[in-house]
N, C-alpha and C positions, 0 to 999 in steps of 0.2 A: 539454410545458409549458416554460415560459420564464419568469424571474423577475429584474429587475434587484433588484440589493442596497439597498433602501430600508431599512436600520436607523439607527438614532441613532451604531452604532460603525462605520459603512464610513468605511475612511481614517482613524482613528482609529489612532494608536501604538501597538502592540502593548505590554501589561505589562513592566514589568523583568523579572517571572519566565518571559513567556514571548519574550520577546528573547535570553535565557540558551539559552532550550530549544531554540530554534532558531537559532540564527546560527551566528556562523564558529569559537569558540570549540568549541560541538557539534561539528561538523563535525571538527576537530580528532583530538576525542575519538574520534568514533567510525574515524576515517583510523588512529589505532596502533592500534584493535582488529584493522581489517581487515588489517591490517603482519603479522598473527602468524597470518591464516588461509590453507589454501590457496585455490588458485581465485578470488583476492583484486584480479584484473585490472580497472581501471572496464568496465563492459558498453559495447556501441558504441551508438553516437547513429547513426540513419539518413538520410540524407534521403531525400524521397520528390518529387520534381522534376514527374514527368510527376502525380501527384494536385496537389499547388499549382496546376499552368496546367489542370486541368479543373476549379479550383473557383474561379482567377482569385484567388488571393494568390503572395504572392512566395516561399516556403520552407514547407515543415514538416519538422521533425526528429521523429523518434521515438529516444525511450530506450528500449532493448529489456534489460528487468528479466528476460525469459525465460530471460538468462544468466547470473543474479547468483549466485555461489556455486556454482552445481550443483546448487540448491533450484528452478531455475526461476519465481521469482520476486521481488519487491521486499522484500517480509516477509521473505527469509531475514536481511538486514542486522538490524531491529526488535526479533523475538524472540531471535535470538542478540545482538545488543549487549546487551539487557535482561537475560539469564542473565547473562553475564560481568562486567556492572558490580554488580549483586548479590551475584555467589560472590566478588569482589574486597573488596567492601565487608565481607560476612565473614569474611573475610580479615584485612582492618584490622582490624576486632574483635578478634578473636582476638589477631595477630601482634603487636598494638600496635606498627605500625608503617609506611608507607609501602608498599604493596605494588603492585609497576609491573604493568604488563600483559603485560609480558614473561614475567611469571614465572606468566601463564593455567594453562598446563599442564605446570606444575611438580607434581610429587610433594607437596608441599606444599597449594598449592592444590588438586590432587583430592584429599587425602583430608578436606577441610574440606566441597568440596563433594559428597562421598558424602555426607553427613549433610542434605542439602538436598534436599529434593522441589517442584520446581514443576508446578505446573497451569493451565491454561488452557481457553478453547471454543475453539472454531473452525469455520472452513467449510474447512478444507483446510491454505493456505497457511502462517496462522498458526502453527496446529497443529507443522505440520512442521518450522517454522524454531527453535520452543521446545524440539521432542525434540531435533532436530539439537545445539542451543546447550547443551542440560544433556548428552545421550549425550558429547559432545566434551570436556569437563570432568569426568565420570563423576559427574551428580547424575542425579537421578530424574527424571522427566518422566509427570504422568496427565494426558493430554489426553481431553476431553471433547466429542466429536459430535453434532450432532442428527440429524434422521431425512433431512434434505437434500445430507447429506454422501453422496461416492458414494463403493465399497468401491474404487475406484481408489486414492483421495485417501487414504481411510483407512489401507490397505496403505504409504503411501508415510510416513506417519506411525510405525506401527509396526515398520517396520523398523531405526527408530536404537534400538530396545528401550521403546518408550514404552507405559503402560499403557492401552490406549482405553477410555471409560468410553462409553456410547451414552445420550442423551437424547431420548424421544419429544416431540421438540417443536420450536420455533422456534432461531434462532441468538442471540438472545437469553435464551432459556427455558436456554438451556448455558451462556451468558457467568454466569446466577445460579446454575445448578448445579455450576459450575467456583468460583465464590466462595463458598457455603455448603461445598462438602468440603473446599474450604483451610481456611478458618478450624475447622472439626470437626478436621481432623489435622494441623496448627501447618504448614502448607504453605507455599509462598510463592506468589500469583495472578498471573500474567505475562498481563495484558489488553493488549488495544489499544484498549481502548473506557475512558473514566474516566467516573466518576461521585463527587458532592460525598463527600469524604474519602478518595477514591482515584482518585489524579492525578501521583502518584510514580512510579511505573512506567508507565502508559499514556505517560507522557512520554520515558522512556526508550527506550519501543521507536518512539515519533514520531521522536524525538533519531537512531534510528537509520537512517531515512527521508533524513532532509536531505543524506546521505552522496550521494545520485546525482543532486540538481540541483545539487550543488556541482563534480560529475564534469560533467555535462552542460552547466552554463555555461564550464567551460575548456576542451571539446568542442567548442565553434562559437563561428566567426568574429568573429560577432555577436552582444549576446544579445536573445530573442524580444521582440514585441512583445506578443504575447497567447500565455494555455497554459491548454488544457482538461485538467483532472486528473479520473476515476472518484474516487468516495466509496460508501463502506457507512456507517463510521460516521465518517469523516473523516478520520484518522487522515493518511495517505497526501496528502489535497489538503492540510491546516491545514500540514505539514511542508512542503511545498514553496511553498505560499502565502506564507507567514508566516518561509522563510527571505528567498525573494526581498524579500519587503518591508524586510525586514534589510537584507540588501546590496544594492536597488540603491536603498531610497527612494522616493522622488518619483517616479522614472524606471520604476519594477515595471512589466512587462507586465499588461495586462487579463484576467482570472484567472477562469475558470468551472469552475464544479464541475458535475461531470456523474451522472446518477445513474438507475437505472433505472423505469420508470414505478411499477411493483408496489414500492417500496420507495425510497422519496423522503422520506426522513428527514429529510435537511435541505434541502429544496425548501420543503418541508412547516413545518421551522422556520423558513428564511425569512420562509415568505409569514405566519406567524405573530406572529412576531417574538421567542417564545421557544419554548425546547427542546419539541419536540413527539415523541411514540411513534408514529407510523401504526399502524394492522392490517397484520396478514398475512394476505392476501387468496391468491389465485394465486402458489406458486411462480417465481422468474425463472431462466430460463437463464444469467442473469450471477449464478452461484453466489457467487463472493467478495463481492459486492456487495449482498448479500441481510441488511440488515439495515435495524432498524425504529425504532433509536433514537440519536439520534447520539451521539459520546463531549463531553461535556461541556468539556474544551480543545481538542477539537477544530472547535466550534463558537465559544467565544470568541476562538480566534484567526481560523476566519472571518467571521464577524460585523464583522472589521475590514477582511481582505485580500483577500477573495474580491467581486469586479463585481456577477458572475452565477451564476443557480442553472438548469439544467434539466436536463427530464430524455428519454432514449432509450426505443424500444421495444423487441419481443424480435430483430423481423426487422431491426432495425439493427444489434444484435450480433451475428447470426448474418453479415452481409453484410460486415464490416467485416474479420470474422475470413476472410470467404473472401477478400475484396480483397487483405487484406496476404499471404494466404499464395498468392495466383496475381495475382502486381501486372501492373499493366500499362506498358509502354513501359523508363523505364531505374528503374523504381523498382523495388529490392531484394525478395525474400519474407522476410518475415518469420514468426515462429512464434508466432501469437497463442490464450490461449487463449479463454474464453467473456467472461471479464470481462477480457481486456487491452485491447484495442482501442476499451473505451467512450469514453474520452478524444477519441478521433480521431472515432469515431461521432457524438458530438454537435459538432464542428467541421464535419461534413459535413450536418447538420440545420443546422448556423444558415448555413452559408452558402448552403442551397436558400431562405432566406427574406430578401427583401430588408430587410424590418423589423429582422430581428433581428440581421443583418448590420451594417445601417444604428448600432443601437443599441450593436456592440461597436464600433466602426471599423476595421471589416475591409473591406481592400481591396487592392491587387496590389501594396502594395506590407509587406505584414504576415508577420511574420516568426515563426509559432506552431510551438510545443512540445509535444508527446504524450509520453506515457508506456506504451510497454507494462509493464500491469503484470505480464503472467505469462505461461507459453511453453504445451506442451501439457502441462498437471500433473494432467490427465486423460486418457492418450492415446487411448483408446478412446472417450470422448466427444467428444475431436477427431475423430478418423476418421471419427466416425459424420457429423459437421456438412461436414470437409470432402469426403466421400463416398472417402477413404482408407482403405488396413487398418494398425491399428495400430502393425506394423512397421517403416511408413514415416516415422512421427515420432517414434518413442521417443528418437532418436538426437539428434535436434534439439529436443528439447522443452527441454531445459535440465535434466533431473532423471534419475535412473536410473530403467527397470523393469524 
C-alpha cells in the first residue's frame, strides 16, 4: 500500500510546542545527557554504494541504531532521556534549586530517585532502555509485556533488575495495563505512545530521538534528499520528521513512513484522515513495529511533515535483514534486526515501481537516508532468520547476552 499525504496539515508549521519538542534546542538537551553516559559515541552512518546503483539513485546512508548505548538500539536514547529528565525534575522539587545534569548520579540525586518507580509496555526495546535509565540512577523500573514479546527480549530487560509484569494480550492492551498500575501505585508511566492528556513524557522520550539525525546530518557531506523512517506508533518517524522540518525548512527532504502491512496504524490514519486503531489480525515479524494505534503527537507532527505513508510485507523484512547482513559488492554488513531495516525495505518497494518512484522524485541523482533502528536484540531470532547460530551475533548485536 502507498499513500500520498493528502491532509489539510501537509506542509503546514509545526506548533510552537511541538518546534520546542523537536528542534535544535532538544537536541541540545538531550547532547549533555549523553556527555555523562558511557558508550556515548554518535553511532556510524553507512553507505551502501553498490545498493544505490542497483536501484539507480545516487547514495544511501544508513544510521545504524544497533550501536547506540550498548542497548542495541534507537530507544535506548528515549526512555533513558525520559527517566533522567524526570528524577532531575524531582530533584528541583525538592532541592529548590537548579540541578545540572552533571550531578545525574550524584548521591543526592539516587537517593531521590530510590523513592520513584517507573513503568512502562513494551515489545522489547522500550522496555529495556526504561530499566536501563531507572537501574543507572537506582529508581524502580515495572515493565509490562504482552504475549508477543519473546523471552529473549524479556531477559534482556530484567537483567538491569526490573520487575516484569506479563499481559495476555496486544502491545497496546500493555501500553493500558502499564498506565492503570501507575496510576493504582502513584508510579510515574514512561510511554512512547501519547494520548489526549498525556503528551508530557511521550515527548520526552521523542525529544530523546532527535539526538541521531542531528548525529547523522553532521555525518554526511550532504544532507538527503528523501528518508524512509519505520513507525509502530510514530514516535521514531514524527522526531526525525519534524526535527528536519525545523532545520532545514523549505529545503526537508521528501519524508515516508514505512510501516508493516498487519499493523498500519498510521497508513490507516492517513488514508483516514484522523487517528484510526486498526485490529490485530496476524502477528508481524517486525516485532517493534507491532502496534495498532498511533501516539497522538506523533501523528500531529506527521500530519504536517511526513509526503508519504506505506507500508512492507513480512518477506520484505525478512530479505532486507539478509541483504544488509551478507551485502553485496563494497557495501558494509550491517547487524539488522527484524524491525531495523524496514526503512530501507520500503525504499526498495518504491523504487521496483515506477509510479511510485515517479510520485517521490526519485532518481540517480537522490540522496536518501535509513535508519537502522535496531541490531540483533533477539539473537537467536536472528540466527534463526539469518540461518546462523546464535554465537555468532551476540557480539555484534549491540547488546549483551
Amino acid at each position: 500500500m502507498f499513500l500520498l499525504n493528502n491532509s489539510s496539515s501537509h506542509n503546514q508549521p509545526l506548533s510552537s510546542s511541538d518546534t520546542l519538542l523537536v528542534g535544535r534546542n532538544a537536541v541540545q538537551e538531550v547532547e549533555r545527557f549523553l556527555s555523562m553516559k558511557e558508550h556515548s559515541a554518535p553511532t556510524p552512518l553507512y553507505s551502501l554504494p553498490e545498493m544505490a546503483r542497483e536501484v539507480g539513485i545516487g547514495s544511501i546512508h544508513v544510521k545504524d541504531e544497533g550501536q547506540r548505548l550498548g542497548l542495541g538500539s534507537f530507544k535506548a536514547v528515549g526512555g533513558g532521556f525520559a527517566v533522567a529528565r524526570l528524577v532531575l525534575e524531582k530533584a528541583v522539587q525538592q532541592e529548590g534549586r537548579v540541578v545540572d545534569v552533571s550531578e545525574l548520579y550524584g548521591a543526592m540525586v539516587r537517593a531521590i530517585a530510590a523513592g520513584m518507580t517507573f513503568a512502562c509496555a513494551t515489545d522489547g526495546n522500550h522496555g529495556r532502555a526504561v530499566a536501563q535509565g531507572a537501574a543507572a540512577v537506582g529508581a524502580k523500573a515495572v515493565i509490562f509485556v504482552h504475549k508477543g514479546v519473546s523471552p529473549d527480549r524479556i531477559a534482556a530487560i530484567a537483567r538491569f533488575g526490573a520487575e516484569i509484569r506479563h499481559v495476555d494480550g496486544t502491545y497496546d492492551q500493555s501500553v493500558f495495563a502499564a498506565a492503570q498500575a501507575a496510576a493504582d501505585n502513584g508510579w510515574i508511566t514512561i510511554s512512547d505512545t501519547s494520548w489526549p492528556g498525556y503528551e508530557y513524557i511521550p515527548g520526552l522520550v521523542m525529544q530523546g530521538y532527535t539526538n541521531l539525525v542531528c548525529e547523522a546530518l553532521r555525518q554526511m557531506s550532504r544532507p538527503p534528499t528523501h528518508v524512509f523512517v519505520q513507525a509502530g506508533v510514530g514516535g521514531i518517524a514524527a522526531a526525525v520528521a519534524g526535527h528536519l522540518a525545523v532545520v532545514m525548512g523549505a529545503a526537508r527532504p521528501v519524508f515516508t513512513v514505512v510501516e508493516p502491512a498487519r499493523a498500519a496504524c498510521l497508513y490507516k490514519t492517513a488514508e483516514a484522515g484522523q487517528l484510526v486503531t486498526v485490529p490485530a489480525t496476524q502477528p508481524t515479524i517486525m516485532a517493534m513495529l507491532e502496534c495498532y494505534k498511533p501516539s497522538l503527537t506523533a501523528w500531529r507532527i506527521l500530519a504536517r511533515t511526513a509526503d508519504a505513508f506505506m507500508t512492507v510485507d513480512e518477506e520484505d523484512a525478512v530479505h532486507i535483514m539478509q541483504r544488509l547482513g551478507h551485502p553485496a559488492g563494497d557495501d558494509p554488513p550491517i547487524i539488522s534486526g527484524e524491525s531495523g531495516g524496514v526503512g530501507l525495505a520500503g525504499l526498495l518497494r518504491v523504487m521496483a515501481s515506477p509510479r511510485k518512484r515517479a510520485a517521490l522524485g526519485l532518481d540517480g541523482t537522490s540522496r536518501v537516508f535509513v535508519i537502522n533502528t535496531e541490531g540483533a536484540t533477539d539473537p537467536v531470532r536472528y540466527a534463526e532468520i539469518m540461518g546462523q547460530q546464535p554465537c555468532q551475533v551476540s557480539s555484534l548485536s549491540g547488546i549483551q547476552v
